[in-house]
N, C-alpha and C positions, 0 to 999 in steps of 0.2 A: 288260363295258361300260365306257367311257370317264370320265374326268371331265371336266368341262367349264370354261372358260375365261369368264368375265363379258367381254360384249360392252362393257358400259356401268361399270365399277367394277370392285371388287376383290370378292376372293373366288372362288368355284365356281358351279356349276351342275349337277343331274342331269340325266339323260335327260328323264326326265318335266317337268320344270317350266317351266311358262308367264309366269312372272316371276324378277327377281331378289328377293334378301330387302327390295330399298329398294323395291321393286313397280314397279321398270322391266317392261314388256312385251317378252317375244324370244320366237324363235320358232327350230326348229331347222334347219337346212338338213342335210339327210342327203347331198347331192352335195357340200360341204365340210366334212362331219360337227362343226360347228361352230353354236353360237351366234351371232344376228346380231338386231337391234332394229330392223330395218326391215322395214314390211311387203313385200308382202301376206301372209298369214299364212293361211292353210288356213280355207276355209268351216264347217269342221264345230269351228272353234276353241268358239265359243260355245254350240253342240250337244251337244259330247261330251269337249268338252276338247283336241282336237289341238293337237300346241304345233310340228307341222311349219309351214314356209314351203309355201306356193303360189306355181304356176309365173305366175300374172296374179289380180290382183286378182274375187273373187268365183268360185275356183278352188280346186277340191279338191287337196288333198296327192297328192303320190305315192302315199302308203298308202292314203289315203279313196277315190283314184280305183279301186283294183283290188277295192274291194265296189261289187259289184253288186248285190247285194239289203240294204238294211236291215231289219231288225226292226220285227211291227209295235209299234209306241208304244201302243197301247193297251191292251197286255197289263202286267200288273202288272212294275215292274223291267225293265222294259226298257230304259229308256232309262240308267241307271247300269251296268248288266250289259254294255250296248252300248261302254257308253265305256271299262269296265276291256277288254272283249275287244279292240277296235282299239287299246287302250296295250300289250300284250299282242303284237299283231301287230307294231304299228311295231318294238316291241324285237326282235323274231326279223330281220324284216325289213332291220333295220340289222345285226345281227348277220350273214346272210345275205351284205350288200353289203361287209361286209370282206374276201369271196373275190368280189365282183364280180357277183354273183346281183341280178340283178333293177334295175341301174343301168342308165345310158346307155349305158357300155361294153357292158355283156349284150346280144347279138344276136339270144337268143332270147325265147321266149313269156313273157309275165310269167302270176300265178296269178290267177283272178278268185275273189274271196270273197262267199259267200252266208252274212249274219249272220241268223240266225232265232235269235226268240224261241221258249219253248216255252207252247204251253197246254194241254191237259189231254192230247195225244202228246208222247212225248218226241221232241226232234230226233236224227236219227241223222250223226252227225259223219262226214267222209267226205272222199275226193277221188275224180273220175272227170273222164280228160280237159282236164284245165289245171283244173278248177272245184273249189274247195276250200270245203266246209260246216261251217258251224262254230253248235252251240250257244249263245249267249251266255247262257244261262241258269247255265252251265256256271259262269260268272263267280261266281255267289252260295258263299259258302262252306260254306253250311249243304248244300246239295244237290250240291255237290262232294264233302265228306266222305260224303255219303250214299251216295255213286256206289261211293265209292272204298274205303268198307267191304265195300259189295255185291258187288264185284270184287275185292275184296282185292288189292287193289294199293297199293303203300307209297310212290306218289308218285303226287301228282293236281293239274296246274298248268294255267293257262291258256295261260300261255308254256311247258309242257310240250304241251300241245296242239297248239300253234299248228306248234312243232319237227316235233311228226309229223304232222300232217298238213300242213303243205308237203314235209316229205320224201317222203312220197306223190309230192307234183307233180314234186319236184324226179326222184323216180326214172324220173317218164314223160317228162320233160324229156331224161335221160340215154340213156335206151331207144332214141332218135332215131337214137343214135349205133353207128355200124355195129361198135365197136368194146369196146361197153360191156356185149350182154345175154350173149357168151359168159364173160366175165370174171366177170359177175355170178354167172351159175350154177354155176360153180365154187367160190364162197364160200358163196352162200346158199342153194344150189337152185334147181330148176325153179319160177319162177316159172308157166307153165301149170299148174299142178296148179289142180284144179278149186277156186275161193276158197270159193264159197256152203258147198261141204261139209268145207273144211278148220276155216272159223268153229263148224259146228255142230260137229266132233267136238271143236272146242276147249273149246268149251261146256258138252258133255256126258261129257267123259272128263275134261276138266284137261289140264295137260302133263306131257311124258313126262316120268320119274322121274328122268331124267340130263341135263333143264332148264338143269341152274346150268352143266353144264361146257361148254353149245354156244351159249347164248343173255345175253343182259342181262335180259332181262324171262323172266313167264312167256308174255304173249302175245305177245313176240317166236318164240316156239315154233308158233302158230298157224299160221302159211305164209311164207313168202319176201319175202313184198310187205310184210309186218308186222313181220320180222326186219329189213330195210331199214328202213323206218319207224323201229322202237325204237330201231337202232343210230344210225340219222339222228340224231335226234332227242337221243339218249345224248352221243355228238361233241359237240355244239350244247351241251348243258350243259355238259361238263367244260369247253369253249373258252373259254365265258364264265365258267366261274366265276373262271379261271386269270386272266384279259384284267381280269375287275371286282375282284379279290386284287391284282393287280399296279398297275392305274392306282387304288389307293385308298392306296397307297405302302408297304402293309404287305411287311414280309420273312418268309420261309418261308426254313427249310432245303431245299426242294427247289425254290425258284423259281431261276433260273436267273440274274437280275442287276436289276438296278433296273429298271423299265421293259422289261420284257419283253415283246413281242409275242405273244401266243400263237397268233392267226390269221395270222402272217407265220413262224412255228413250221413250217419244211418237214420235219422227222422225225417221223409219228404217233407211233413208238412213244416220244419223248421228249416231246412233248406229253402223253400218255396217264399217263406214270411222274408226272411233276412234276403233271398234275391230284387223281390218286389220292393223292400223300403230301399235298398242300393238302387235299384234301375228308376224311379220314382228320382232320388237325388242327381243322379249321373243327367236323366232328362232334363231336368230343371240346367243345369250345366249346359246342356246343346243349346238352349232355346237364349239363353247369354250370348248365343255366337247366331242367332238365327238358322241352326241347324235343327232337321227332323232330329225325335224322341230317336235313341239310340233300339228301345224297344216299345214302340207304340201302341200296348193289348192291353187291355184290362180283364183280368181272369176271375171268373165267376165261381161260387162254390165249388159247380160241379166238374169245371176244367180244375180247378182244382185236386181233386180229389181222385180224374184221369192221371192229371201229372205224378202224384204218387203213387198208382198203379204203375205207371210205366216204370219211376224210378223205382220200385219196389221191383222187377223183373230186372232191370238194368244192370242192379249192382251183382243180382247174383245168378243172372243169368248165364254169363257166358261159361264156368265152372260148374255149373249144374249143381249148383249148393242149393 
């Protein structure tokens, strides 16, 4: 992610923030990815916090527009749970619109989002069809860790969420394309394989024992749709870690030059080297402070060689180039 440029003064700005530090008011325009102090400024600004611009006054964001269901409010936490999952999305979502997903230029379907709270069921996270579900209970940290112990899984984010499942959409976005599902099954498999029972064997057997040398995750092992998903999602971290290391000015021996683009990075497999020797050092960094790996995986040839698949569709997918 970017840094940002004070509209009204000196200094910076992050993604996230709805004022400067003198408590000027801006607002983010994600079609000139830029800061700007003049309204209208996004409906749900005083609701949930949005720090986007609106397209007319008393006018949801780009982001706020593509939920369609909110949470109900009267469930305990919802309404703070609500507001870190939409900070969450807009970050994907911008990250997204650096390869042209989901902008004016993009000619195709945008994703629509269904934010449920949870009350005594849990929400089951999902995509089907453009329509992407998403927990916002997920947001609390205490029943995130709970998840992700349960699951044993060594990475458990909202903006990791958010990655797969719009990579979900984005694969059925790509499906459309006459030229995309043979290509795909040659990388990932037969997507047709029956899902409902590939989840339960995953469920009830674990992954197969030679996991680490074909997958990122272990549920990337579960089916094709979910190995897309991980890898999706996998790409979309290392991008930004590299893009938010490089616009915070810091030097790495494996970054490439000052100000390095990493989404305008047209070689995966050199994207992928210079992410790996950054997150390798940043880890080393956590473990100074007894904090987990920022990114705990270790990617084997052939996840490898997924991830440049995906980012080879990514950049030029949404334009149909």
């Amino acid at each position: 992610m970017r840094i940002f440029s004070n509209p009204v003064g000196a200094g910076s700005l992050w993604f996230d923030n709805l004022a400067t530090a003198d408590g000027n008011p801006v607002g983010y325009d994600p079609q000139a990815r830029a800061f700007v102090a003049i309204p209208p400024f996004c409906a749900n600004r005083e609701t949930i916090g949005c720090n986007w611009i609106a397209p007319q006054p008393g006018a949801f964001c780009r982001s706020c527009a593509m939920t369609a269901l909110a949470p109900d409010t009267s469930i305990p936490n919802a309404m703070p749970n609500w507001a870190q999952t939409e900070a969450a999305k807009r970050w994907v979502l911008d990250n997204l619109g650096r390869w042209h997903w989901f902008r004016p230029e993009d000619p195709g379907t945008r994703p629509v989002f269904n934010m449920l709270a949870e009350g005594p069921t849990p929400v089951a996270m999902g995509h089907a069809n453009g329509v992407v579900t998403i927990s916002v209970a997920e947001a609390d940290p205490v029943l995130r860790m709970t998840r992700r112990e349960a699951l044993q899984e060594p990475y458990r984010t909202m903006i990791g969420h958010m990655r797969h499942e719009i990579a979900h959409m984005l694969w059925w976005r790509l499906s459309l394309r006459a030229d995309f599902l043979e290509a795909f099954r040659a990388v990932f498999g037969d997507e047709r394989e029956d899902y409902p029972a590939a989840l339960r064997r995953h469920y009830s057997n674990g992954p197969p024992p030679d996991w680490r040398a074909r997958f990122v995750t272990t549920y990337a092992s579960a089916h094709p749709h979910e190995d897309w998903a991980e890898t999706a999602a996998h790409l979309l971290h290392l991008a930004d870690i590299c893009d938010s290391l490089s616009a915070a000015g810091h030097s790495a021996p494996g970054l490439p030059v000052a100000g390095w683009d990493a989404y305008a990075e047209p070689d995966a497999d050199h994207l992928i080297r210079v992410a790996i020797s950054l997150v390798m050092g940043i880890n080393h960094v956590n473990r100074s402070m007894g904090l987990p790996d920022i990114y705990p995986f270790v990617l084997s040839d052939v996840a490898r060689q997924k991830l440049a698949f995906v980012h080879g569709w990514l950049r030029r997918g949404a334009q149909a180039r």
